[in-house]
VOGU-3710 file (C-alpha; in Angstrom, 3 decimals, decimal comma):
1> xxxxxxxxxx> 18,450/-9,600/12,267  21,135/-10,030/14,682  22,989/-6,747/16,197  25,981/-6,838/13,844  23,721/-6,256/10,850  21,155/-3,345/12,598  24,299/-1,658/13,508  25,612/-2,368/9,601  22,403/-0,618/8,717  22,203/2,131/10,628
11> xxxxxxxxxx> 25,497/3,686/9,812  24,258/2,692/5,885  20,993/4,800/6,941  23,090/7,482/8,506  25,161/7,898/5,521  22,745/7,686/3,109  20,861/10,266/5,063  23,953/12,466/4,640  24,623/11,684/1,111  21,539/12,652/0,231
21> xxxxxxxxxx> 21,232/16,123/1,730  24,893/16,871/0,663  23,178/16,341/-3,008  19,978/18,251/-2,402  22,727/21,087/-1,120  24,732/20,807/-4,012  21,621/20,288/-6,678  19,859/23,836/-5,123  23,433/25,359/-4,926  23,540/24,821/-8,572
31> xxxxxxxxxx> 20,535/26,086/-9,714  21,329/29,092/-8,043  24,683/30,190/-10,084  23,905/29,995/-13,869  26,671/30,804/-15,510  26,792/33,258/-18,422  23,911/33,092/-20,620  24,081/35,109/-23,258  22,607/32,633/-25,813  19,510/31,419/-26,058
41> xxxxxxxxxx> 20,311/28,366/-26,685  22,548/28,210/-23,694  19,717/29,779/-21,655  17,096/27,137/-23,064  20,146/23,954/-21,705  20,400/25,781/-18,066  16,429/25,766/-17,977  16,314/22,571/-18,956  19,242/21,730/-16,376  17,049/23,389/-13,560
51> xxxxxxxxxx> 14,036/21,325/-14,390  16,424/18,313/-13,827  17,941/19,407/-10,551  14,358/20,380/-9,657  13,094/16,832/-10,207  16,650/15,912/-8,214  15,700/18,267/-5,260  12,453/16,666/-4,974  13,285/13,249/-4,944  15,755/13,212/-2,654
61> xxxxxxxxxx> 13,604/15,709/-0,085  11,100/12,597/-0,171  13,694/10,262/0,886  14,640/12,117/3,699  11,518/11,063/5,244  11,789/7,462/4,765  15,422/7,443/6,008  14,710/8,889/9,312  11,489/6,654/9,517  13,854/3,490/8,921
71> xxxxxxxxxx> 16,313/4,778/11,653  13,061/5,294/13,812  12,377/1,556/13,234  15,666/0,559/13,763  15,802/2,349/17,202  12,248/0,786/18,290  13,444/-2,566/16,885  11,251/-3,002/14,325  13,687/-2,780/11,302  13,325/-5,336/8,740
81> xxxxxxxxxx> 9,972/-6,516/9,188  6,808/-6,435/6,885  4,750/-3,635/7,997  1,658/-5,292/6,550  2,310/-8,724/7,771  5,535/-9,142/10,066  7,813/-10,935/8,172  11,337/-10,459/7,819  12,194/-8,199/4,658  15,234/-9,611/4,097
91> xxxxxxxxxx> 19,046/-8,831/3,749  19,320/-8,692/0,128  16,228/-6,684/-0,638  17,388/-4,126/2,301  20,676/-4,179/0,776  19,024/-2,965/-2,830  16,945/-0,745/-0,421  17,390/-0,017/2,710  14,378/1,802/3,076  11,913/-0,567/2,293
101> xxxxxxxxxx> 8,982/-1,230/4,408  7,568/-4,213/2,496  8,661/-7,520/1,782  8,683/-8,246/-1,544  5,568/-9,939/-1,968  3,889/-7,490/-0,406  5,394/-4,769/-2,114  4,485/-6,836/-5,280  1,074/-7,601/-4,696  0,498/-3,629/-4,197
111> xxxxxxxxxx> 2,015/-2,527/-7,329  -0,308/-4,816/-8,738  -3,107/-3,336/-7,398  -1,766/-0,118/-8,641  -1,629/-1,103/-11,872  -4,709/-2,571/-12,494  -6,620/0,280/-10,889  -4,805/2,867/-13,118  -5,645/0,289/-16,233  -9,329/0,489/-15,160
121> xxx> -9,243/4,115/-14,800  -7,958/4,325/-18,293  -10,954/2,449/-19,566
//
């Protein structure tokens, strides 16, 4: 990955990163101002509203993570490379996401594993 496209990436990271805990602000923000609810019914669509901005909140505070360790990679120079076996990622999977740690076959290959383990715990 030549300089042009780390640099591309970064400020993508950067503002992701930003993005994201603008919405985590805005999701928490939310769930605290109900508005008026005076019928339970109304009361029963804000809970159910809360549980979603819940699930919101938490998803986003576990991408957080991942952003900062991609601009940690990008810093050390080791952005776009297969953690398991050191082979470029690739632009248009990093493009889809840019947090991604694992070429595709790789990544792949362990959802596979994934799901046959869970099929065998089933069983």
């Amino acid at each position: 990955m030549n300089d042009e496209q780390l640099a591309f990436f970064k400020k993508h990271l950067i503002d992701l990163h930003d993005s994201t805990r603008e919405r985590i602000r805005e999701a928490k923000e939310q769930m605290l101002s109900p508005p008026d609810l005076s019928d339970i019914s109304d009361r029963a669509s804000w809970e159910e509203q809360c549980a979603i901005l819940m699930r919101i909140v938490d998803r986003e505070q576990k991408l957080l993570p991942k952003i900062q360790q991609s601009l940690e990679r990008i810093r050390l120079g080791e952005y776009g490379y297969c953690l398991e076996t050191g082979e470029p990622i690739g632009i248009p999977r990093l493009l889809a996401r840019p947090t991604a740690e694992y070429c595709a076959d790789v990544k792949i290959y362990q959802e596979l594993k994934e799901h046959i383990y869970h099929k065998q715990r089933e069983t």
